[in-house]
C-alpha positions, 0 to 999 in steps of 0.5 A, a space after each residue: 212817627 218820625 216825620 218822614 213817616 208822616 211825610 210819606 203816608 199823606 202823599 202816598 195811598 188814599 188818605 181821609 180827613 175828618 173834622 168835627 170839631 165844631 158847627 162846620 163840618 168837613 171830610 176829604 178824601 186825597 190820592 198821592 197828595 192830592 185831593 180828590 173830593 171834598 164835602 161840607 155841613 152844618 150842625 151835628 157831628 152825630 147827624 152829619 159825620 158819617 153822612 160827609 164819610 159817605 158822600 165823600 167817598 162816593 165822590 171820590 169813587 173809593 170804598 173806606 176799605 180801600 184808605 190806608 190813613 185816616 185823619 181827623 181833628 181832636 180838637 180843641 173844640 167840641 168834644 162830642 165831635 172829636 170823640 165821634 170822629 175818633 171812634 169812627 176812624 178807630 173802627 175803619 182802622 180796625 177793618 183795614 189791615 195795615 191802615 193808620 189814624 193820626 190826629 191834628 190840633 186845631 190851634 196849632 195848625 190854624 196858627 200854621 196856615 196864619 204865620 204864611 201872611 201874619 208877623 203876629 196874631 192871636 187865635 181863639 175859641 170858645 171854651 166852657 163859660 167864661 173862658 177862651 181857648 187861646 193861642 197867641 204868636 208875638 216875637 217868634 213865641 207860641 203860647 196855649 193855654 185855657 183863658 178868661 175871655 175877658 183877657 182876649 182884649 189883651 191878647 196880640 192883634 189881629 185876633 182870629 176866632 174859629 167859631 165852632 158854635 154860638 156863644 153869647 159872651 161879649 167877649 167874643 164880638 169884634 174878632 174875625 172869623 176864620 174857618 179852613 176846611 178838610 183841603 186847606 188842613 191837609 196842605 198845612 199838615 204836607 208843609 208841617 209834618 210835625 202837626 201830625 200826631 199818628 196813633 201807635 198800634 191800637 191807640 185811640 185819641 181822646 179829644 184834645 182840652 186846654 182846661 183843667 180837669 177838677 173832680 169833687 169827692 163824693 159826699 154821700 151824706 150831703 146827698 141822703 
């Protein structure tokens, strides 16, 4: 979707944000570009989502049939609760004629909100173990990739940390913590239309992974 498009739906109609990609949870509904309720847990997705939905909207004073644009955040981050606030969204877009889903990265719209006050700064999360997904920004250059969280030493300072669940890994310790909720990413989504990814037609997001996807080939002997 062009960005006028992006630019239109978000300031215009009811709109949700959902984000579930780590241990703090978020939902916001917004009217013409503006927020009108906001709620926040910790834990599950599973357990939590549906219930922030719920009380978001009764906040709010709206029914889910009358949103006409669903957000949520694919990640990266957890892939149970990308995939859930996927489907969930999916669901109320099928329900609601006329409605859309669109999807915004975690890094890259953390990166957005940091660049206001940041001339350099690198971003990380955890990933499997042994590994961190990194975003860096040094000399008006953007790199993401999947990285040994050894090598977060190295990386640009000041390091950001979106602390999406616990880890143990050292490597991690001495970051600054940083978190934005469902408000603080819609306002970045207005000022960076290009952050938002809409789904065309029936297309359901998967959640969004830096690593690389390695399949062993079945050994049927080896397991008899």
């Amino acid at each position: 979707m062009a960005e006028v498009g992006c630019t239109y739906f978000l300031n215009s109609g009811l709109v949700m944000l959902a984000d579930a990609s780590g241990d703090n949870l978020s939902a916001a509904v917004f009217k013409d570009g503006r927020l009108v309720s906001k709620r926040s847990a910790c834990g599950g997705a599973l357990e939590n989502l549906f219930s922030l939905i719920e009380k978001a909207c009764a906040d709010a004073s709206i029914k889910i049939a009358e949103i006409r644009a669903f957000g949520f955040c694919r990640g990266v981050g957890s892939v149970l609760g990308a995939r859930a606030s996927s489907a969930a969204l999916a669901v109320f877009r099928e329900v609601n004629a006329g409605s859309i889903c669109f999807a915004w990265s975690s890094l890259e719209t953390y990166a957005a909100i940091l660049k206001k006050t940041a001339g350099e700064f690198s971003v990380v999360a955890p990933s499997r173990k042994g590994f961190a997904n990194a975003l860096s920004f040094a000399g008006g250059e953007t790199k993401i990739s999947e990285i040994p969280s050894a090598e977060i030493q190295y990386l640009p300072s000041p390091r950001y940390l979106i602390s999406q669940r616990k880890v143990a890994d050292k490597n991690f310790e001495g970051l600054e913590i940083t978190y934005f909720d469902c408000a603080e990413i819609f306002k970045a989504l207005q000022e960076n239309p290009g952050l938002v990814q809409a789904a065309a037609g029936g297309e359901i997001f998967d959640a969004k992974i830096l690593s690389k996807r390695e399949y062993a080939k079945w050994n049927s002997a080896a397991r008899s």
